[in-house]
N, C-alpha and C positions, 0 to 999 in steps of 0.2 A: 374652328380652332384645330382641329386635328390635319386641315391642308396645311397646316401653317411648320406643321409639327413631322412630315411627311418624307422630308431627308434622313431625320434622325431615326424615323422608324426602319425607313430604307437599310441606312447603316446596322442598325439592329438589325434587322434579318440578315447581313450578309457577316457581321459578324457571328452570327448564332452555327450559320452555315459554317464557318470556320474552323469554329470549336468543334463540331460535328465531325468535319473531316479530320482533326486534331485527333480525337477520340477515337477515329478508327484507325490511325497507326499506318505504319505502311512508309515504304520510298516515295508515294507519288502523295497521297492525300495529308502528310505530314508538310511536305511546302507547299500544296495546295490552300490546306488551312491556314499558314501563316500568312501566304500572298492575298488570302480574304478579308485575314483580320489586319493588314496595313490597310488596303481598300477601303475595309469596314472604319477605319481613323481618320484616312481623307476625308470620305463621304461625310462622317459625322464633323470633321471641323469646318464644311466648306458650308454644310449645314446649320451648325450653330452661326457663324459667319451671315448665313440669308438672314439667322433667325433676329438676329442685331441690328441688321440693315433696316427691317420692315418695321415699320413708323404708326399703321393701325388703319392708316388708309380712312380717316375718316376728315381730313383736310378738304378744303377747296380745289375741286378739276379731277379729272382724269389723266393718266396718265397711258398710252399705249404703248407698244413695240411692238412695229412689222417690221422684220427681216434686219434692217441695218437702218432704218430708221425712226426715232423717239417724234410722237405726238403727245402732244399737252392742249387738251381743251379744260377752258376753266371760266369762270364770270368776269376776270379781270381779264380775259386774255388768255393766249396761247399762241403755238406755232409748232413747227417743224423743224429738226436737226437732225443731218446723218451722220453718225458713227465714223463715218472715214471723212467730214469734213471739221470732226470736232477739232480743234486745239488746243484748249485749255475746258477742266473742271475748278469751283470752286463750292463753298457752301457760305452763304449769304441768310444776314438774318435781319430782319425790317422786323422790328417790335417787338410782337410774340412769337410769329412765323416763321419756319425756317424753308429757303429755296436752294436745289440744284442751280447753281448758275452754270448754263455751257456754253462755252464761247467756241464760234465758228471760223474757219481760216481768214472769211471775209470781214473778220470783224465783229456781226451780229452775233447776239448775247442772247439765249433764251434763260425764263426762269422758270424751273420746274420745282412744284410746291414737296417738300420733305414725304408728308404726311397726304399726298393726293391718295385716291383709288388705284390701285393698281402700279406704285412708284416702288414696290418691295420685285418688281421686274426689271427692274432699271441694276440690280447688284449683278445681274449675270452679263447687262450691257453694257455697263460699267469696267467689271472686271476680264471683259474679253478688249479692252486696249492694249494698246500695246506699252508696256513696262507697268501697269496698272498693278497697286499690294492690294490684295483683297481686305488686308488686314488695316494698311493704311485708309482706308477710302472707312471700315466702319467703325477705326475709329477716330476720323475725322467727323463723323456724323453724331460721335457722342459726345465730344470734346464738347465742354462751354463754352459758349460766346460769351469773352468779355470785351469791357469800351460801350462804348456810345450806343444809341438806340438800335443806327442802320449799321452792319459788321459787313466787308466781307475779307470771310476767311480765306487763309494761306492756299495757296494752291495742291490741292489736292492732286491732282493730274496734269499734264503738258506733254503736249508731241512733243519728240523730238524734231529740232530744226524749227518750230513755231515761232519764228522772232519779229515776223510783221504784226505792228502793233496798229491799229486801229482803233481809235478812243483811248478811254480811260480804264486803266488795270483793273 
């Protein structure tokens, strides 16, 4: 529980740090403090942000991330997609279950389960696309799904220029 919670603590020290250099006055440690405690608001929104994304990790499959590319091992299945060949995100829901759907320039579709191991890693791979809202993506993932059994949801993300369409949307 407390890795979970380990941004916000982060932010907390460096905002404390702030106040610190606030309280001792001066030309230099007077915008010192101030430029710690903006830092100290980043850190903690981009924070709370992971703390939304992460789903509990106790779903079906694993989930990894090496370098610039997302693996999903799972009992239904899995595969491989890179980061620079993604072109479209969505969020896909089959019943009770909700999936990262990523669709590839080629076409191929992986589905990465919401709530896998290790899928509260996927907000930093996520939100290093390019034009990617941090804000939109979590809360795309809280948004309800409504309609039918099998949803999938609105497009979360899309390269630019992604207009070869292969299968169905």
């Amino acid at each position: 529980m407390l890795a979970r919670w380990r941004d916000i603590a982060v932010a907390a020290g460096v905002a404390l740090l702030g106040l610190w250099w606030l309280r001792l006055g001066g030309w230099v440690f007077i915008p010192l403090g101030l430029a710690a405690l903006a830092l100290a608001g980043a850190l903690a929104l981009i924070g709370f942000r992971r703390l939304r994304f992460a789903q509990g990790g106790q779903g079906a499959g694993v989930v990894e991330l090496d370098e610039a590319q997302i693996a999903v091992f799972g009992p239904e299945g899995g595969g491989f997609v890179s980061l620079r060949e993604m072109s479209e995100l969505r969020l896909l829901t089959r019943g009770s279950h909700r999936y990262w759907r990523v669709k590839q320039d080629d076409g191929q579709a992986l589905l990465i389960p919401v709530d896998a191991a290790g899928a509260e890693r996927l907000f930093d791979a996520f939100t290093s696309l390019p034009g990617m809202d941090s804000e939109a993506l979590v809360a795309a993932l809280h948004a309800q799904a409504a309609g039918p059994e099998d949803t999938l949801g609105p497009v979360v993300w899309r390269r630019n220029g992604a207009t070869r369409r292969l299968g169905p949307a």
